[in-house]
C-alpha positions in Angstrom: 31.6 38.4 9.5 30.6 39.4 6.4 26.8 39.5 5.0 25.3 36.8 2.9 24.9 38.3 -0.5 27.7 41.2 -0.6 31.2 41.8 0.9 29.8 44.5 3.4 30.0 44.0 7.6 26.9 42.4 8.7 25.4 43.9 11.3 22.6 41.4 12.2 21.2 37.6 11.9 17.9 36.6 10.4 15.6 35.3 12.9 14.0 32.8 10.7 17.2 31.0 8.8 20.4 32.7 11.0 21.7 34.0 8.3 24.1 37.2 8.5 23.0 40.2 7.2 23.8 43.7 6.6 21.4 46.9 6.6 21.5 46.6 2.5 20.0 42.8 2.0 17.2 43.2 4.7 15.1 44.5 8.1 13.7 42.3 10.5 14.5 39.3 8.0 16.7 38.6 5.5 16.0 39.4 1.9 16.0 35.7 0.8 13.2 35.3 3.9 11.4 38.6 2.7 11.5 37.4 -1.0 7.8 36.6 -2.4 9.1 32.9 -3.6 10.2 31.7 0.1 6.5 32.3 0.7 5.7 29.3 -1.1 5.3 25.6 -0.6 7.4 23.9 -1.8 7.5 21.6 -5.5 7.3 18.8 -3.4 3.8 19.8 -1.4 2.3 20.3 -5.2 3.2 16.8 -6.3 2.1 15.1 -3.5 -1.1 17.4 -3.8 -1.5 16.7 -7.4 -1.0 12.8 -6.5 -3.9 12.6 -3.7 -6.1 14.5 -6.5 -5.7 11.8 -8.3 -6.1 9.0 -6.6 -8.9 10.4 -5.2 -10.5 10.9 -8.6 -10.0 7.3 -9.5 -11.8 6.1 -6.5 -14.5 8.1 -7.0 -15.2 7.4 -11.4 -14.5 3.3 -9.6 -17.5 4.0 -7.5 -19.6 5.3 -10.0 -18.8 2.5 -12.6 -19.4 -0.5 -10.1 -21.3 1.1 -7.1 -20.8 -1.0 -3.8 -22.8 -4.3 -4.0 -22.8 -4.5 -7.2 -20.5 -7.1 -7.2 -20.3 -10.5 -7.7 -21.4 -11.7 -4.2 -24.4 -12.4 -2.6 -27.3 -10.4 -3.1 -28.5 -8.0 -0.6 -32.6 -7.4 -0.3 -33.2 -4.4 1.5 -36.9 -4.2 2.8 -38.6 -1.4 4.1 -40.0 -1.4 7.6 -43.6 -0.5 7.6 -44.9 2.7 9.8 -46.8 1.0 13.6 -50.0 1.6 13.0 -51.9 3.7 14.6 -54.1 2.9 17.6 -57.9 4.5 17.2 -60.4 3.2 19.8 -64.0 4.0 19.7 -66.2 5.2 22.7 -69.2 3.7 22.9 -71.8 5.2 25.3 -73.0 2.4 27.3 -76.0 3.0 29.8 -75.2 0.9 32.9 -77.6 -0.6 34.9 -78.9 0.7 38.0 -79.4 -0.5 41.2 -82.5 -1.9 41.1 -81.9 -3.4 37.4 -79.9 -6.4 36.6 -79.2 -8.1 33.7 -78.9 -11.5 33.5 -77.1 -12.9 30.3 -79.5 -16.1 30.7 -82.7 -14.0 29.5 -82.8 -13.6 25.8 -85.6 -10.9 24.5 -89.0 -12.1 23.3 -90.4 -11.4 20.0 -92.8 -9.2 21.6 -90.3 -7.1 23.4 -88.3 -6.3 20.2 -89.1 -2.4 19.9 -89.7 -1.2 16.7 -88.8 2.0 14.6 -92.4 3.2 15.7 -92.1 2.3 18.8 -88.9 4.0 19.4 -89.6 7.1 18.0 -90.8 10.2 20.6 -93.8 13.0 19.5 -92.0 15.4 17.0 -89.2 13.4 16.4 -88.8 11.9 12.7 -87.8 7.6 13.0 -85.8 8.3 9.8 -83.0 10.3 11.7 -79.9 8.9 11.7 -78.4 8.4 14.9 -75.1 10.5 16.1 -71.7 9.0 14.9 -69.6 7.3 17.2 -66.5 9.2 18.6 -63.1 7.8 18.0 -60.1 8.5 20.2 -56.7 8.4 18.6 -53.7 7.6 20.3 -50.5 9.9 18.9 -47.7 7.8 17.5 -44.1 9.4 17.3 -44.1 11.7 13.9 -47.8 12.1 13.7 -49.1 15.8 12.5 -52.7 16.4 13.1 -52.9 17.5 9.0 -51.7 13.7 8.6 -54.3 12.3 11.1 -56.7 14.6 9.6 -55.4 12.9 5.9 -56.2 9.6 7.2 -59.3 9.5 8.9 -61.4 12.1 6.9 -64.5 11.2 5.9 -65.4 11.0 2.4 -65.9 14.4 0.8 -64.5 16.6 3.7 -61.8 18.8 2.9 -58.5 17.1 5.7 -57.4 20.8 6.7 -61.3 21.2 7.7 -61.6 18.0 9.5 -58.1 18.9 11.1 -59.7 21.8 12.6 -62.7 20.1 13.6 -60.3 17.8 15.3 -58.6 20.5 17.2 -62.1 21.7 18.0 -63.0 18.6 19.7 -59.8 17.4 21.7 -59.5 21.1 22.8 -56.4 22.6 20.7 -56.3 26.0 20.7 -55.5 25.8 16.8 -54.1 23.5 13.8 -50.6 24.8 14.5 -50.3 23.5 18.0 -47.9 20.9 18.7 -49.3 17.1 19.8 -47.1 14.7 21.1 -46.6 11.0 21.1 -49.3 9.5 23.8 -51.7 12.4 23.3 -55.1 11.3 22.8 -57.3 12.6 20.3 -60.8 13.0 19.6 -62.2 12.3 16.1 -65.8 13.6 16.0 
């Protein structure tokens, strides 16, 4: 048998395409398998390449000139879900009754009884004080930072990443940065 590409004796087969070879036209391969343009694809892969670019580019400048729903069809309203909102409970400190007190919800206080500012007030102690503020628990809701709570519920003219901290202070966070999590309560001096 003689090689491929000359007259010469060929003295082995190409592993990749069979074909017979002699030392001249190649080693492990033939020289037509070693040959830089057998490395690559073929015209046909380009064109089908080239096509999909194509089409691909059409569909997208279709898109941008007549976006989805944008059609003639029904029109879709899109409304946004509000956030839950959040659950704050006050505690009120209530003196209960003892045991040798009852109430009765039938006796209603005489005009006589009604203490006044005066009255109220102890030795040293100035009836224009105002009395503590209530303290507000809040519940945690799913996505709640204690900067955000701190945003919300700030009182007028205190700075939220001070009122966070006072916060943390009073539920017993070690500091702003620690984590709180959904069901957590809160304090809110």
């Amino acid at each position: 048998m003689d090689c491929y590409a000359c007259s010469n004796e060929a003295s082995r087969q190409c592993r990749r395409c069979s074909r017979l070879y002699c030392e001249v036209h190649g080693g492990d391969l033939c020289a037509e398998c070693l040959s830089p343009t057998s490395a690559l694809p073929s015209f046909n892969l380009y064109r089908g390449s080239l096509l999909a670019l194509l089409v691909g580019t059409a569909i997208a400048i279709w898109l941008l000139v007549r976006p989805p729903g944008a059609g003639d069809g029904p029109d879709v309203i899109i409304t946004e879900l509000g956030t839950p909102s959040p659950i704050v409970t006050e505690v009120v400190d209530t003196a209960t009754p003892g045991p040798n007190e009852t109430e009765s919800p039938d006796e209603t206080p005489d005009d006589d009884d009604t203490p006044t500012p005066d009255a109220t007030a102890t030795e040293g102690e100035d009836p224009t004080d105002t009395p503590e503020p209530q303290i507000r628990e809040y519940v945690v809701q799913s996505g709640d930072t204690l900067i955000g709570i701190a945003e919300q519920f700030a009182p007028a003219g205190v700075d939220s990443f001070e009122y966070a901290a006072d916060i943390a202070d009073a539920s017993g966070l070690s500091s702003v940065e620690e984590p709180i999590n959904p069901g957590q309560v809160l304090t809110l001096p």
